[in-house]
N, CA, C and O atoms as a GROMACS GRO file, in nm:
protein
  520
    1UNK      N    1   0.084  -0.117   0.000
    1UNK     CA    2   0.000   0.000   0.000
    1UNK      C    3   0.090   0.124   0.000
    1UNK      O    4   0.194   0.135   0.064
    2UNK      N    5   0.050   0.192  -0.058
    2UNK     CA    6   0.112   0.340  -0.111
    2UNK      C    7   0.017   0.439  -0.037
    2UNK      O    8  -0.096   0.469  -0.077
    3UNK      N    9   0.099   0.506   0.121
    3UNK     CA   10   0.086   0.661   0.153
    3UNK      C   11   0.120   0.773   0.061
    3UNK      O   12   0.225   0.771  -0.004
    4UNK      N   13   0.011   0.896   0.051
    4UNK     CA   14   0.104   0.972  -0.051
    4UNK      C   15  -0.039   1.128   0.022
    4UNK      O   16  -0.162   1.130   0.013
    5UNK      N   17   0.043   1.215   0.073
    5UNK     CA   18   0.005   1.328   0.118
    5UNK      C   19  -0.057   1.390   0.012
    5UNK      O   20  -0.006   1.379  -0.099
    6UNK      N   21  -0.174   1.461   0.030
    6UNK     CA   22  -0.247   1.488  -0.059
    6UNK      C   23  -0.203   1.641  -0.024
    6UNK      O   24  -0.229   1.691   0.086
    7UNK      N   25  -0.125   1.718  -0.137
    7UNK     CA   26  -0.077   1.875  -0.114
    7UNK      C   27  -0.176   1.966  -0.086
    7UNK      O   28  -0.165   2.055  -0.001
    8UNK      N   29  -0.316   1.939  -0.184
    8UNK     CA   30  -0.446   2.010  -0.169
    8UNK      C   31  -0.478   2.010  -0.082
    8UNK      O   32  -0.506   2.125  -0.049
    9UNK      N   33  -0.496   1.934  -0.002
    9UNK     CA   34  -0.606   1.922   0.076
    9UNK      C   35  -0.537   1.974   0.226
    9UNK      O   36  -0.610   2.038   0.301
   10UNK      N   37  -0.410   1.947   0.263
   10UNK     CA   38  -0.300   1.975   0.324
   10UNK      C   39  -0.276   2.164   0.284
   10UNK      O   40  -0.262   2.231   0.386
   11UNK      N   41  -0.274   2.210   0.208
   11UNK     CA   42  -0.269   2.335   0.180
   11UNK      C   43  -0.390   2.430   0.223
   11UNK      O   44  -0.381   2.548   0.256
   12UNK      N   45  -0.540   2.331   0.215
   12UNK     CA   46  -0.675   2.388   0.234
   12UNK      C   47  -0.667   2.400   0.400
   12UNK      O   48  -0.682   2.504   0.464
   13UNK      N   49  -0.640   2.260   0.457
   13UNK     CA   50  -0.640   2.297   0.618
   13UNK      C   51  -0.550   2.434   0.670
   13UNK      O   52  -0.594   2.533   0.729
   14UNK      N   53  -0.411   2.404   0.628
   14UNK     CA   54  -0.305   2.519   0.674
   14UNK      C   55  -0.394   2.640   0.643
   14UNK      O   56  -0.409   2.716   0.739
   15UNK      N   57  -0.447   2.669   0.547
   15UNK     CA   58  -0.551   2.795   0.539
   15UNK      C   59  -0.636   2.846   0.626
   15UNK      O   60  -0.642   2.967   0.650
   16UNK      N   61  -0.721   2.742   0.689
   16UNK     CA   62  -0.771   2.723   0.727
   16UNK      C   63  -0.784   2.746   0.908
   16UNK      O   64  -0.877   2.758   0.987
   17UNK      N   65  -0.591   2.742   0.918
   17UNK     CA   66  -0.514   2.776   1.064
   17UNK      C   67  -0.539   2.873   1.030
   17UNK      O   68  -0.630   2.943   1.074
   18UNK      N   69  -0.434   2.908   0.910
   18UNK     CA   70  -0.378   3.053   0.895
   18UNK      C   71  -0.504   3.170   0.890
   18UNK      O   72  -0.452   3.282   0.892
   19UNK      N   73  -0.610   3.175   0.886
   19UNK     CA   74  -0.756   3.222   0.839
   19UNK      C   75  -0.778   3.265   0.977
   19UNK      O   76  -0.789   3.384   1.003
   20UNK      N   77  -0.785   3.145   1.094
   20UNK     CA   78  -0.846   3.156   1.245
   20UNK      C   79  -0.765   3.224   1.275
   20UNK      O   80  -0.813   3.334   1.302
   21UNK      N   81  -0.621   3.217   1.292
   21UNK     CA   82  -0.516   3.327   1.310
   21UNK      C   83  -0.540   3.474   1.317
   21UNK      O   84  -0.544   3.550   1.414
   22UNK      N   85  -0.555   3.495   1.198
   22UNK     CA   86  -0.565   3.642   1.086
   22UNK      C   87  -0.672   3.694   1.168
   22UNK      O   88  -0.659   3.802   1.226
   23UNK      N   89  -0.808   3.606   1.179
   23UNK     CA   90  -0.916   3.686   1.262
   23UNK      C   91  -0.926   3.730   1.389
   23UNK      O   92  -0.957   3.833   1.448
   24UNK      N   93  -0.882   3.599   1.418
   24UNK     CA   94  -0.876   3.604   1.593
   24UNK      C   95  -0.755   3.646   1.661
   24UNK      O   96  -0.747   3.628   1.783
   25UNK      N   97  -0.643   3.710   1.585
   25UNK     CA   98  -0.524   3.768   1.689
   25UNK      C   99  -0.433   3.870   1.520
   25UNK      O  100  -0.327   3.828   1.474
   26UNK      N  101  -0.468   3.933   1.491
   26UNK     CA  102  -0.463   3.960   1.331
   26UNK      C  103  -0.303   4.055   1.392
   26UNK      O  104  -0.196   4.047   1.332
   27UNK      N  105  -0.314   4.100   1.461
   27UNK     CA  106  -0.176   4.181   1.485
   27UNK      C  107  -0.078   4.123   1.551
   27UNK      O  108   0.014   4.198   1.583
   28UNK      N  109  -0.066   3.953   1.599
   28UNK     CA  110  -0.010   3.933   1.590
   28UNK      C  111   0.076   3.876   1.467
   28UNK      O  112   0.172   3.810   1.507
   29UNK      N  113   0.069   3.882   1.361
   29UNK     CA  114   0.163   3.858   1.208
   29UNK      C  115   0.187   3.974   1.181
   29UNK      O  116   0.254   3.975   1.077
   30UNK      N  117   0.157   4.140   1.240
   30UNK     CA  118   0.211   4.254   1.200
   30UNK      C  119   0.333   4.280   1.251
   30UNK      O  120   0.353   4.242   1.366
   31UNK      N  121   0.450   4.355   1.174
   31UNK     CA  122   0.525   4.434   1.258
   31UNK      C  123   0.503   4.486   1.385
   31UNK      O  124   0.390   4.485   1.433
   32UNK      N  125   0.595   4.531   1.442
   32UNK     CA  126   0.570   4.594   1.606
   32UNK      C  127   0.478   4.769   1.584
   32UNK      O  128   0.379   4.818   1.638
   33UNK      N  129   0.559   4.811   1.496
   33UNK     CA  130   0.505   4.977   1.456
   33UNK      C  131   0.359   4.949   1.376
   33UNK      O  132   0.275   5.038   1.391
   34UNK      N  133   0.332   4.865   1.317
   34UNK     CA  134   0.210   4.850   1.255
   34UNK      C  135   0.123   4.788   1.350
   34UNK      O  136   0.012   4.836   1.325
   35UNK      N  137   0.113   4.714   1.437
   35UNK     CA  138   0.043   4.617   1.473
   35UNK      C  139  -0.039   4.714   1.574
   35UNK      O  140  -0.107   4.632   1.636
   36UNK      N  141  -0.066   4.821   1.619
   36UNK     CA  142  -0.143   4.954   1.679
   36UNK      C  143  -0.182   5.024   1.569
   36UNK      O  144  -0.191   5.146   1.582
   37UNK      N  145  -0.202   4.984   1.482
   37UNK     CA  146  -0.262   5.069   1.337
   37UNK      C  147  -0.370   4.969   1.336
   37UNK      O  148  -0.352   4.850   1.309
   38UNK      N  149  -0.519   5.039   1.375
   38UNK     CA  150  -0.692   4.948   1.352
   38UNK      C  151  -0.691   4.937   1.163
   38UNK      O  152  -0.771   4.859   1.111
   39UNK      N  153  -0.613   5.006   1.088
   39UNK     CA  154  -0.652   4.945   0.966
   39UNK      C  155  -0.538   4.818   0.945
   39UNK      O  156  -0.562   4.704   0.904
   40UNK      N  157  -0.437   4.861   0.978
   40UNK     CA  158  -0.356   4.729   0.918
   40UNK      C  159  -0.440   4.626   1.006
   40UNK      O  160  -0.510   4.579   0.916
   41UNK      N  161  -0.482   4.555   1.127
   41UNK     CA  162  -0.555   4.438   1.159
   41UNK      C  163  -0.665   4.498   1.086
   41UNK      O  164  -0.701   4.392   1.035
   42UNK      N  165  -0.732   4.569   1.047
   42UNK     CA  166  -0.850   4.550   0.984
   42UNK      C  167  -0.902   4.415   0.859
   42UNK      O  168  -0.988   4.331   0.834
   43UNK      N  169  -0.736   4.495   0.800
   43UNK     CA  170  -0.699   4.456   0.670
   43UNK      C  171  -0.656   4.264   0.682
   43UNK      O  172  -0.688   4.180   0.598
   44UNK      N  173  -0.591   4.244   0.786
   44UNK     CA  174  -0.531   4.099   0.825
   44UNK      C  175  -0.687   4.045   0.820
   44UNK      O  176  -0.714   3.967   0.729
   45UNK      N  177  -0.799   4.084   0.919
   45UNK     CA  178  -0.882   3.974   0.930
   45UNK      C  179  -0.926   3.998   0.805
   45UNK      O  180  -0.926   3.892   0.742
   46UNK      N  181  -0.967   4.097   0.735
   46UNK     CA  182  -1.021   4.035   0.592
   46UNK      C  183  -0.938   3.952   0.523
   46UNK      O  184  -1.005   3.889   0.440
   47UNK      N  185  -0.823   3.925   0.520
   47UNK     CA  186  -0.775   3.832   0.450
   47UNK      C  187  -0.816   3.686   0.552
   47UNK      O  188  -0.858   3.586   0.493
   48UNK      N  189  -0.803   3.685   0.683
   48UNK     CA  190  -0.820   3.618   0.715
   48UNK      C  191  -0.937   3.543   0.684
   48UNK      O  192  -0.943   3.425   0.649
   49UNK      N  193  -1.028   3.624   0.703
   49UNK     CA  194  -1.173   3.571   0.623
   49UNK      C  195  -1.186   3.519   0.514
   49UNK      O  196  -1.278   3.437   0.508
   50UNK      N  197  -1.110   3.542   0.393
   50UNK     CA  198  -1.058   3.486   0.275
   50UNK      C  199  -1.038   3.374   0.279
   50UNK      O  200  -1.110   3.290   0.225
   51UNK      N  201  -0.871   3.335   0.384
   51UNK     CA  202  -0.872   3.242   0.391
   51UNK      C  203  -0.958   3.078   0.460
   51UNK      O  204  -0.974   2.958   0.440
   52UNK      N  205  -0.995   3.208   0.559
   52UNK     CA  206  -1.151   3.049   0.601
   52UNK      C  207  -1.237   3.004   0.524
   52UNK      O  208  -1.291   2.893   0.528
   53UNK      N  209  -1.260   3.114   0.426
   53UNK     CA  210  -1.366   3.089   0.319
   53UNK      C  211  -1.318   2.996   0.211
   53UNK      O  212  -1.400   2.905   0.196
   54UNK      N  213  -1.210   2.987   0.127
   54UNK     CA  214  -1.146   2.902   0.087
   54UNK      C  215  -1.079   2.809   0.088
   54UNK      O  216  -1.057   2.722   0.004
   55UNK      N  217  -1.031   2.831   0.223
   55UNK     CA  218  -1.000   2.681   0.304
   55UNK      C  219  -1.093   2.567   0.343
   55UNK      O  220  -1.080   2.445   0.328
   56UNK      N  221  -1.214   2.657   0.409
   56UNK     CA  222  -1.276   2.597   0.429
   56UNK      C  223  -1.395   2.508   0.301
   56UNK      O  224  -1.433   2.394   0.326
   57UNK      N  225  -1.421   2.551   0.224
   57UNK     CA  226  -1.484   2.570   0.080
   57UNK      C  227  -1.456   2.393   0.022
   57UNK      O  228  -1.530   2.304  -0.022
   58UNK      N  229  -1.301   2.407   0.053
   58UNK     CA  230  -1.228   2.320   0.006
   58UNK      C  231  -1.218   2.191   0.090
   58UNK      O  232  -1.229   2.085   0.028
   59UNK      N  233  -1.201   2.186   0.206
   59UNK     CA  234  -1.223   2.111   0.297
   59UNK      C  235  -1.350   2.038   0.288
   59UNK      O  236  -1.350   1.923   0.244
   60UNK      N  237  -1.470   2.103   0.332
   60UNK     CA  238  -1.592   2.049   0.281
   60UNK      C  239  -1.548   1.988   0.168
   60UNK      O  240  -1.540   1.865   0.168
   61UNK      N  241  -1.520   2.048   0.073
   61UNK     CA  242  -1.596   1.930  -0.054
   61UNK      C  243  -1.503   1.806  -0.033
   61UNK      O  244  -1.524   1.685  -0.022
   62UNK      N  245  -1.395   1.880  -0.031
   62UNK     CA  246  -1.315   1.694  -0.035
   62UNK      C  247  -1.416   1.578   0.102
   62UNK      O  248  -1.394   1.458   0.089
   63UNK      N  249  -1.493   1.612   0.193
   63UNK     CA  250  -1.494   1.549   0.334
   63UNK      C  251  -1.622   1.545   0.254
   63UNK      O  252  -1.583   1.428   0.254
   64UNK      N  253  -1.734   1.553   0.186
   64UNK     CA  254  -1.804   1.496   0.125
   64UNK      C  255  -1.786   1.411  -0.042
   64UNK      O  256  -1.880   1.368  -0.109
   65UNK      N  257  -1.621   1.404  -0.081
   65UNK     CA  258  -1.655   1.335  -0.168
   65UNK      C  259  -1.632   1.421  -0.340
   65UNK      O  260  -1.549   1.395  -0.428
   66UNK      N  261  -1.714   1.501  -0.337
   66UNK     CA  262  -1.672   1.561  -0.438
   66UNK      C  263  -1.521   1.620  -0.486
   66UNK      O  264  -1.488   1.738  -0.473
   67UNK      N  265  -1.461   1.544  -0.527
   67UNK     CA  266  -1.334   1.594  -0.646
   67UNK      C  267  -1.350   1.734  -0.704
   67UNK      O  268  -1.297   1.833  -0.654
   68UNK      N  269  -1.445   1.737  -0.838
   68UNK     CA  270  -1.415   1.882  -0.891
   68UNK      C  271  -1.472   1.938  -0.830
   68UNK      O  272  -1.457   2.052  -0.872
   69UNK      N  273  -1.555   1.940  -0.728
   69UNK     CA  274  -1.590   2.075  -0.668
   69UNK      C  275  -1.491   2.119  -0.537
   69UNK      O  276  -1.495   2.231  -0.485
   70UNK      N  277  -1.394   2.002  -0.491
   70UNK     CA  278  -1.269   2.011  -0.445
   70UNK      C  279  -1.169   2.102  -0.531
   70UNK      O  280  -1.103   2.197  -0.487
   71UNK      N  281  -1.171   2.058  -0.651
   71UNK     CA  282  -1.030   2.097  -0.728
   71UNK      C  283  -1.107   2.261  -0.730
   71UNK      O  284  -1.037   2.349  -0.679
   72UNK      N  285  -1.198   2.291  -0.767
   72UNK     CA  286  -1.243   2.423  -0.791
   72UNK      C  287  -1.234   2.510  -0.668
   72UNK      O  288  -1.208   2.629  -0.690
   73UNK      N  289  -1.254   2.466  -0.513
   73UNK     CA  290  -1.189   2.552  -0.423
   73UNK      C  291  -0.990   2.546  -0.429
   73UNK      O  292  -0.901   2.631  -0.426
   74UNK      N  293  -0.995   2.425  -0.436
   74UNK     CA  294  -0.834   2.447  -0.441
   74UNK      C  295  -0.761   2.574  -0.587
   74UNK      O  296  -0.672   2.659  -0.575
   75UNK      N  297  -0.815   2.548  -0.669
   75UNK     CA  298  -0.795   2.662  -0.776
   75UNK      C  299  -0.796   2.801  -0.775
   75UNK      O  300  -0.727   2.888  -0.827
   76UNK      N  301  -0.909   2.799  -0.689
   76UNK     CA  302  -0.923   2.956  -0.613
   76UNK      C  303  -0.871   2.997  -0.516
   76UNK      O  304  -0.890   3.113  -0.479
   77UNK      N  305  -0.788   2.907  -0.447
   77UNK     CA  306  -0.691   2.945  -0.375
   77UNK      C  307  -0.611   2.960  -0.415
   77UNK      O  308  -0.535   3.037  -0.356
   78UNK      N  309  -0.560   2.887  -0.566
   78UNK     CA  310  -0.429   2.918  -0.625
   78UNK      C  311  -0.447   3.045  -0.733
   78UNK      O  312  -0.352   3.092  -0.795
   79UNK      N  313  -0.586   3.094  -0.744
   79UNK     CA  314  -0.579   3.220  -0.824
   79UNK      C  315  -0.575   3.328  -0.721
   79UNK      O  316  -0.522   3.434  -0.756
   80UNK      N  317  -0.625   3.318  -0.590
   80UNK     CA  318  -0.570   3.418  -0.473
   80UNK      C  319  -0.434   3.459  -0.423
   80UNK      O  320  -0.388   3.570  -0.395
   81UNK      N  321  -0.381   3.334  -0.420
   81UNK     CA  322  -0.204   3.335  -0.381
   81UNK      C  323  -0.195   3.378  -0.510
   81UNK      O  324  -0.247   3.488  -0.493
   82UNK      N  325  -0.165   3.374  -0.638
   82UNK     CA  326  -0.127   3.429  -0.732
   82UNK      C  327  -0.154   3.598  -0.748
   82UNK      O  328  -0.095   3.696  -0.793
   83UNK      N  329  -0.229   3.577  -0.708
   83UNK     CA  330  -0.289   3.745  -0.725
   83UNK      C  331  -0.221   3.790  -0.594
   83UNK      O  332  -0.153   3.889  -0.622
   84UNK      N  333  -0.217   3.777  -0.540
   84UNK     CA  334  -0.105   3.833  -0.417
   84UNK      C  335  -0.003   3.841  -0.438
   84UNK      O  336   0.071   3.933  -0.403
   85UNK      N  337   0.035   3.709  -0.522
   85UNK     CA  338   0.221   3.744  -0.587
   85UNK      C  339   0.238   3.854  -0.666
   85UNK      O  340   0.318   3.945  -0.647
   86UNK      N  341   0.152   3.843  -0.764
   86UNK     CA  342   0.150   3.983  -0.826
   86UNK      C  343   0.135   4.103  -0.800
   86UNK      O  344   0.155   4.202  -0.870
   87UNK      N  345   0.076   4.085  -0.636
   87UNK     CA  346   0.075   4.252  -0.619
   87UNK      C  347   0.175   4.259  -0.542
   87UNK      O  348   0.236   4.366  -0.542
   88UNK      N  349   0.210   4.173  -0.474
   88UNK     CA  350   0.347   4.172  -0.435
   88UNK      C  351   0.507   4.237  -0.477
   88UNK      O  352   0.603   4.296  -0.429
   89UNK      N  353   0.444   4.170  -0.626
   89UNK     CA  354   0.570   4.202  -0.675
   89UNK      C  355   0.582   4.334  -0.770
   89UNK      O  356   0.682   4.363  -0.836
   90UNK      N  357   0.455   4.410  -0.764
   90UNK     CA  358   0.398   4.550  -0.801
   90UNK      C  359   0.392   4.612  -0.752
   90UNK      O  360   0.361   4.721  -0.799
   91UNK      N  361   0.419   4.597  -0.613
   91UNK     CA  362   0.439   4.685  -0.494
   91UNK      C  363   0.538   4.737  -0.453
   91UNK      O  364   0.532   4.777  -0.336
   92UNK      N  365   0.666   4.757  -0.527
   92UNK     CA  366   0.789   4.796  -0.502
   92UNK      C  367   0.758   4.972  -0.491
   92UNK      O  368   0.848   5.016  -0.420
   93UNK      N  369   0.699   5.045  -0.520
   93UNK     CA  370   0.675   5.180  -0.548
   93UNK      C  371   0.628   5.209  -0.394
   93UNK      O  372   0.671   5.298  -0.319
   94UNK      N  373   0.522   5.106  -0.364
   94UNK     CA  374   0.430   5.155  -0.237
   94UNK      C  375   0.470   5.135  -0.162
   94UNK      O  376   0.449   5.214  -0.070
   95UNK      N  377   0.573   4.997  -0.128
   95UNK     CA  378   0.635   4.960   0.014
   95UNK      C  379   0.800   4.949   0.026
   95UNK      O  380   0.874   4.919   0.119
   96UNK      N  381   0.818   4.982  -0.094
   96UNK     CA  382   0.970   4.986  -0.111
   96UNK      C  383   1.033   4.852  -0.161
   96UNK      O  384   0.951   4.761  -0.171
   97UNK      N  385   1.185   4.813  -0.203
   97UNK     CA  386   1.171   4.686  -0.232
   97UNK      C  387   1.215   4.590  -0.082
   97UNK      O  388   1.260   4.478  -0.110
   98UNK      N  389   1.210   4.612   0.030
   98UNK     CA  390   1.294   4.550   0.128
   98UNK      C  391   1.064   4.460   0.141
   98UNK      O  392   1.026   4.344   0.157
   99UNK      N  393   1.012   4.548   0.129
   99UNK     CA  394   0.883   4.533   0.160
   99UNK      C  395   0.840   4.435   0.061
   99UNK      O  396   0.813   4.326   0.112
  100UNK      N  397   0.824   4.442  -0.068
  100UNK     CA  398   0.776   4.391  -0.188
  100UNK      C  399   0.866   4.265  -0.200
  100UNK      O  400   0.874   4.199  -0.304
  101UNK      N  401   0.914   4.246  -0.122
  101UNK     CA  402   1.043   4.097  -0.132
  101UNK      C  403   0.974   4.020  -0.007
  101UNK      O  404   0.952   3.900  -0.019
  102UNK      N  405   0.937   4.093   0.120
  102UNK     CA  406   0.877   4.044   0.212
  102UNK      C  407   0.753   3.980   0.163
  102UNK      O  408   0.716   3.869   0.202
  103UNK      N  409   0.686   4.054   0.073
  103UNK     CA  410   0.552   4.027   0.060
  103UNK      C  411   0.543   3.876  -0.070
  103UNK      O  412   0.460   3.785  -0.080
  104UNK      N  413   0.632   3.898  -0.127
  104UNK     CA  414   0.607   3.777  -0.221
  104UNK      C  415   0.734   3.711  -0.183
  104UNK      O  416   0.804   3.677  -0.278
  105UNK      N  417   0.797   3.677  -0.020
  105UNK     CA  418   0.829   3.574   0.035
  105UNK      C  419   0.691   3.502   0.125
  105UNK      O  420   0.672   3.381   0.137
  106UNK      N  421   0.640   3.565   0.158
  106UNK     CA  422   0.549   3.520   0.257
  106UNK      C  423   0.450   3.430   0.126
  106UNK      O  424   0.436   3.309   0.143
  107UNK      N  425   0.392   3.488   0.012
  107UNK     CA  426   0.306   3.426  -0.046
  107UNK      C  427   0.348   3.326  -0.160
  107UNK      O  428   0.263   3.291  -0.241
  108UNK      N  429   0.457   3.287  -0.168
  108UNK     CA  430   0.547   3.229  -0.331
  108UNK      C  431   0.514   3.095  -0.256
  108UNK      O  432   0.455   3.009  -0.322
  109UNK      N  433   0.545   3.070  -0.131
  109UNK     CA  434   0.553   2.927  -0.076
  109UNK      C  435   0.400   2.870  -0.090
  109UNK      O  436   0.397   2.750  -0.117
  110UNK      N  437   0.272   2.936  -0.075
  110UNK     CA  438   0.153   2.928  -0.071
  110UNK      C  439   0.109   2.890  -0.205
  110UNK      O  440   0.034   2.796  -0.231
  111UNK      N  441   0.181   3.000  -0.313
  111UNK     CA  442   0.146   2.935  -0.454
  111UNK      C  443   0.218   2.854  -0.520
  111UNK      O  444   0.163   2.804  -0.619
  112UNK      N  445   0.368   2.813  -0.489
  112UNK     CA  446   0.390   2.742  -0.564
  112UNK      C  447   0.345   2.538  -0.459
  112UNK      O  448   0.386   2.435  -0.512
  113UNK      N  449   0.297   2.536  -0.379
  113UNK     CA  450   0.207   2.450  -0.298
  113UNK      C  451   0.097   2.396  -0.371
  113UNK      O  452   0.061   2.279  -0.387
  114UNK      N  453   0.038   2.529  -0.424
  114UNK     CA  454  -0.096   2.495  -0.493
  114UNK      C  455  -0.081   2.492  -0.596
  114UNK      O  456  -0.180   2.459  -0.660
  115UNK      N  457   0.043   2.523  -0.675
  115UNK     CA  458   0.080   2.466  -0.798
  115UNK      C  459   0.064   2.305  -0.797
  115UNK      O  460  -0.032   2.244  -0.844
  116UNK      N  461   0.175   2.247  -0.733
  116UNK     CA  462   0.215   2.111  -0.695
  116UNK      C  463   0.083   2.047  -0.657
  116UNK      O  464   0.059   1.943  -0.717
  117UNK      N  465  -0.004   2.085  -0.574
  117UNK     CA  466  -0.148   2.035  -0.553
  117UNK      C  467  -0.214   1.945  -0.643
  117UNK      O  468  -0.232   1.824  -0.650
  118UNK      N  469  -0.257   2.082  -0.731
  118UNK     CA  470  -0.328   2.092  -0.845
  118UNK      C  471  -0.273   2.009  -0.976
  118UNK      O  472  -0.349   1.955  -1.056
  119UNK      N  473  -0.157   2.006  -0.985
  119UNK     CA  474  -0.062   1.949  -1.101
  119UNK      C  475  -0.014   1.842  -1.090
  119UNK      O  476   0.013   1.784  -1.196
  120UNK      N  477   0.019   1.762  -0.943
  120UNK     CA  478   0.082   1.654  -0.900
  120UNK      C  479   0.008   1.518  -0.952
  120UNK      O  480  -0.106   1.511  -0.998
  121UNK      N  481   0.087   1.430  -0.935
  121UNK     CA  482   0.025   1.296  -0.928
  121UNK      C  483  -0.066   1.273  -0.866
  121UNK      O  484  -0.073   1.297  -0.746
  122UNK      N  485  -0.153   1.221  -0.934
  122UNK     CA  486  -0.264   1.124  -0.830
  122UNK      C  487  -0.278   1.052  -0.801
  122UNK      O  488  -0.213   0.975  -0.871
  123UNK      N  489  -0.345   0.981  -0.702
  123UNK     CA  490  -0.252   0.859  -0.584
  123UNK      C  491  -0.414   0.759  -0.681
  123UNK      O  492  -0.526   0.801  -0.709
  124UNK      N  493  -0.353   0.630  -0.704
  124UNK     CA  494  -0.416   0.523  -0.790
  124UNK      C  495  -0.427   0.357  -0.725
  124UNK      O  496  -0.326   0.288  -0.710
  125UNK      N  497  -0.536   0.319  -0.697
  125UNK     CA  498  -0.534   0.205  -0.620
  125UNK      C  499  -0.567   0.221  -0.535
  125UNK      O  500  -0.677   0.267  -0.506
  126UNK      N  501  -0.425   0.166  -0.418
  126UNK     CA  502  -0.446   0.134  -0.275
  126UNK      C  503  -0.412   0.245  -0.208
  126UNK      O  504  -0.408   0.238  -0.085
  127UNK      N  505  -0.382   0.365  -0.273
  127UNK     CA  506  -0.284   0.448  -0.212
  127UNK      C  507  -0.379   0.505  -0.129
  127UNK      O  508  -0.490   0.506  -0.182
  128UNK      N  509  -0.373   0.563   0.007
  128UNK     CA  510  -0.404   0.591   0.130
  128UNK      C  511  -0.357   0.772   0.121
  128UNK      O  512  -0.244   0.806   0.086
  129UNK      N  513  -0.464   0.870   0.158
  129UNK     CA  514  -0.436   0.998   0.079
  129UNK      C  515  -0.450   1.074   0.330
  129UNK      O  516  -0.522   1.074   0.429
  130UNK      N  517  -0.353   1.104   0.291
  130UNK     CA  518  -0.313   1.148   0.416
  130UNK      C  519  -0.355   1.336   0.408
  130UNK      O  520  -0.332   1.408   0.505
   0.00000   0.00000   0.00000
């Protein structure tokens, strides 16, 4: 029998932390000088909310069964992290580049995850999806 970690679905939970996080303690992932600024946590739990919503989205469907309506939350998580890389990496003007390097370090690991997800092998047979 063949174990084989399922990246999706493994990527949807971590969201899913990372989401409860963002809402429920949002300044703690800010800097020290930012983290007393009500818009920057403003701004964290809406992402945070993002991420519960798509984490969670995704979770459900796989825990009932459905595949493409699995792969279709996992996709939208990988068109979110993408769209973050990109503003990330468009953001050199607004946050400087020490900032815009920060920002598409934090999110490159997220999308290239849901690259591998989405694109990887699929486990065939006996294989046991962890």
């Amino acid at each position: 029998m063949t174990v084989r970690v399922d990246i999706s679905l493994l990527l949807a939970s971590a969201r899913i932390g990372v989401g409860v996080l963002l809402v429920a303690a949002p300044t703690v992932v800010l800097p020290r000088e930012a983290a007393g600024n009500g818009t920057n946590a403003l701004l964290m739990r809406t992402v945070g909310i993002r991420d519960l919503v798509l984490g969670g989205g995704a979770v459900a469907a796989r825990t009932r069964g459905r595949r493409d309506e699995f792969r279709r939350w996992a996709s939208a998580g990988l068109a979110s992290d993408t769209g973050d890389l990109l503003a990330g990496i468009c953001s050199t003007r607004l946050v400087g580049r020490s900032g815009a390097i920060k920002a598409v370090a934090v999110v490159a690991p997220w999308a290239a995850a849901g690259v591998a997800g989405l694109v990887g092998p699929r486990p065939r047979g006996d294989a046991v999806l962890l």
